[in-house]
N, C-alpha and C positions, 0 to 999 in steps of 0.2 A: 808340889804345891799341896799345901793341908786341905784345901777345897776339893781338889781333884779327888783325893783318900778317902776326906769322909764321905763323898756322894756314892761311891763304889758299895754301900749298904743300901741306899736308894735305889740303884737300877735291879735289885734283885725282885720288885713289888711289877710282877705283870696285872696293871691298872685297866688293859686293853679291852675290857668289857663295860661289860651289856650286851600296831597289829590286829590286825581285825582278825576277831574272833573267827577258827575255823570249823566250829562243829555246829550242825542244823536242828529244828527243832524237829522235835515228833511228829509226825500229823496225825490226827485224832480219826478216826472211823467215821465214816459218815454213818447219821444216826438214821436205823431204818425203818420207813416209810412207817405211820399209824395202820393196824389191820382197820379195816370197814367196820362199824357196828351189826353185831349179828342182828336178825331181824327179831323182836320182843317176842314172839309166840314161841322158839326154838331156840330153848337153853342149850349155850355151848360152854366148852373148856377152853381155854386161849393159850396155844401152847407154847414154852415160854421157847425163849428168843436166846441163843446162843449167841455169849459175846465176840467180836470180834477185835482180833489183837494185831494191832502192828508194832513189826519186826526193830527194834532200836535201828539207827541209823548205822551203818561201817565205819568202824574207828581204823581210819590212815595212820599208821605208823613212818615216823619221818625214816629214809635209810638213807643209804650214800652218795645218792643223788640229791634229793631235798631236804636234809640236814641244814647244809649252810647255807642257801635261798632262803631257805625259813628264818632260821634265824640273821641274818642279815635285813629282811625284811622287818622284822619286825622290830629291828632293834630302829631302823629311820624311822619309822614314826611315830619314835617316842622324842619329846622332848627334852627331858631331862632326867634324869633318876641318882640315885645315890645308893654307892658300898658297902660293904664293912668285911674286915677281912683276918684274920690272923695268921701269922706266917711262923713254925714252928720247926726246930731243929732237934728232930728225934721226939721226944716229950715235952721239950719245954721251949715255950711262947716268947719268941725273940721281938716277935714286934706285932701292934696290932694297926691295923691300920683303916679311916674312915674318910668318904673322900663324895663329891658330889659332881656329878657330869652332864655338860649340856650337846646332844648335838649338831643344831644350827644354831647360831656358831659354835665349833666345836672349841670348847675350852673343860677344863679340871680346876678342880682347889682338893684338896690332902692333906689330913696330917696323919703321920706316924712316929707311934710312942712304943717303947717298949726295952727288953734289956738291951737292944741294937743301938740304942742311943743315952744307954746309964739313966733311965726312967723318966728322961727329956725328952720336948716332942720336935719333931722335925716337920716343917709345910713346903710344902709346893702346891705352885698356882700355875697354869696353862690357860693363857690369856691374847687372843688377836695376833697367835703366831711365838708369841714370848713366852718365855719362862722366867718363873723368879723361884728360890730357893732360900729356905733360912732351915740353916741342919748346924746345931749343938757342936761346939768347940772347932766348929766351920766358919759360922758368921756372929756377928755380933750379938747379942741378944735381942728378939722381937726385930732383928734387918733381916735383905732379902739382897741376894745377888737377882741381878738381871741377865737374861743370859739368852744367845741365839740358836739356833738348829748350825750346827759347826763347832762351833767355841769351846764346847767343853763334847766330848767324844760321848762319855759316860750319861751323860743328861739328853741326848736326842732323841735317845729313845721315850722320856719323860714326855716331852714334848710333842713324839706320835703317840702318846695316849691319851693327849686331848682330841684324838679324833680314834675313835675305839675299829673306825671300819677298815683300820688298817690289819689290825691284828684278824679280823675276820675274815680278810683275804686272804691272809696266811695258812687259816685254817681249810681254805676252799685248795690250797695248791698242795696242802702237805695231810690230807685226809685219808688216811690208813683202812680204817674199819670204822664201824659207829654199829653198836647193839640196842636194840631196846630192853631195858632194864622190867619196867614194870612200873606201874601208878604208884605216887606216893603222897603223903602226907606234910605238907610243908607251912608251918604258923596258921594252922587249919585249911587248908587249901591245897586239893587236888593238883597233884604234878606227874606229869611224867617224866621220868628216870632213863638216862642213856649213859652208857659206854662211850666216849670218843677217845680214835688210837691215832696219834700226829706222827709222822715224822720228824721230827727233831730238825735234820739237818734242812728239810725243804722248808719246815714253817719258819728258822732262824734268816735261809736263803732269799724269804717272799720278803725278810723285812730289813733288809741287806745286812743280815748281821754274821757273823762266824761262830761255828759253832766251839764251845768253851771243852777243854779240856776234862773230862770226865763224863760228859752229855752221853746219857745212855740214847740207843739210835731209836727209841720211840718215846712216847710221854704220854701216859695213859688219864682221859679229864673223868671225871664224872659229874655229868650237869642235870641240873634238874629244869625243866619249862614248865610254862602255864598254857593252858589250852591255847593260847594266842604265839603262842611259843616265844614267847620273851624268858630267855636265860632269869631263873629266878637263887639260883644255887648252884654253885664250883666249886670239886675239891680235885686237888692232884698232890702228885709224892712226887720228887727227884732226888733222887741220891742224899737220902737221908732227911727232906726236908720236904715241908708240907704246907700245903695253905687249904683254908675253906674262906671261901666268899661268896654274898650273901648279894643281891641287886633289888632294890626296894622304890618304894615312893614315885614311879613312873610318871612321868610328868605332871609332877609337881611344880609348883613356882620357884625358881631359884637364882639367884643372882652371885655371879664372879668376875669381879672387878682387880685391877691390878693392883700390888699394895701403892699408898702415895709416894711421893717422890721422897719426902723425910725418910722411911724405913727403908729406902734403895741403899747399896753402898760399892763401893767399886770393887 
């Protein structure tokens, strides 16, 4: 089936991502007490006053136990946020991909464009359980297949990345190592920097999938957070191929509705 072929460039796009502030304020020195005025007939010297400094507060570094609490946590109490991604074969940029996620209710909309699709764009929506798809020399032009969790093998995993805390789960059963990198700099804003080291076969296992012939036995992420620890920045390699993605506009206003029934086709 030519639908089943071209979606098999789609499931390569892991979409599975995405807090109260954890760091305290300073407390300021209590300011000390005014000396008495000396008495007018007995000129004195008033000696000065050595300041007092308090100690910055203990900066918690997440390890391999609070890693993915954290971010799990922080990602439910965001409402909504939006991607952006590019997925690259050696040097050069196969497909780019931008997409927007809500989730209560957990739903996706996406498109991706790039030479994976001959410089046409391909969408999917993740909507009340559904999935629709419109992918280039697949569906008609501007239609959309409708499609179930079963129906199409290759697309169900599309369908668990309208609810992102699947994929987080997978990271909590197949968590290897995790390093802290160092603070960094990200569209002017303070991030911390980690190492995460996955097992392969156990994070493919948490989300009942098989692992694909060539899957090196680990997958090294490098993410960056915001003090709140919401994923702000992902990059990884596997066998020759790379992505960086970007998590932005945290709940923001967004709305993802199913296409009308006109652009649906069997």
């Amino acid at each position: 089936m030519k639908f089943r072929a071209a979606v098999a460039t789609v499931t390569v796009v892991p979409l599975a991502l995405g807090l109260a502030a954890c760091g305290g304020s300073e407390k300021s020195a209590d300011k000390p007490a005014a000396a008495p005025p000396a008495p007018v007939s007995v000129p004195t010297t008033a000696e000065p006053q050595k300041a007092v400094s308090t100690p910055p507060p203990a900066v918690t570094r997440l390890d391999r136990v609070t890693f993915v609490p954290a971010m799990n946590t922080a990602l439910t109490k965001q409402k909504s946020w939006r991607t952006f991604a590019t997925l690259k074969a050696g040097t050069q940029t196969v497909m780019t991909i931008r997409g927007v996620q809500t989730f209560n209710p957990a739903a996706m909309s996406m498109e991706m464009s790039g030479a994976a699709f001959k410089g046409k764009t391909a969408k999917m929506i993740v909507t009340k359980g559904t999935g629709y798809a419109s992918i280039p020399g697949a569906t008609p032009a501007g239609k959309y297949v409708k499609f179930k969790s079963g129906q199409i093998d290759q697309l169900d995993q599309l369908l668990d990345s309208g609810d992102p805390t699947k994929a987080f789960k997978s990271f909590d059963k197949s968590l290897v190592s995790i390093k802290f990198v160092g603070e960094d700099t990200i569209v002017g804003e303070k991030m911390e920097q980690y190492e995460v080291n996955l097992n392969a076969a156990k994070a493919l296992a948490a989300q009942g999938k098989k692992v694909p012939k060539g899957m090196p036995a680990t997958i090294m992420y490098t993410m960056w957070m915001d003090k709140s620890h919401l994923i702000r920045r992902m990059e990884f390699e596997i066998s020759g191929s790379s992505m960086v993605m970007t998590m932005s506009d945290y709940n923001k206003p967004v709305s993802i509705t199913a296409p009308p029934a006109s652009k649906i086709v069997s």
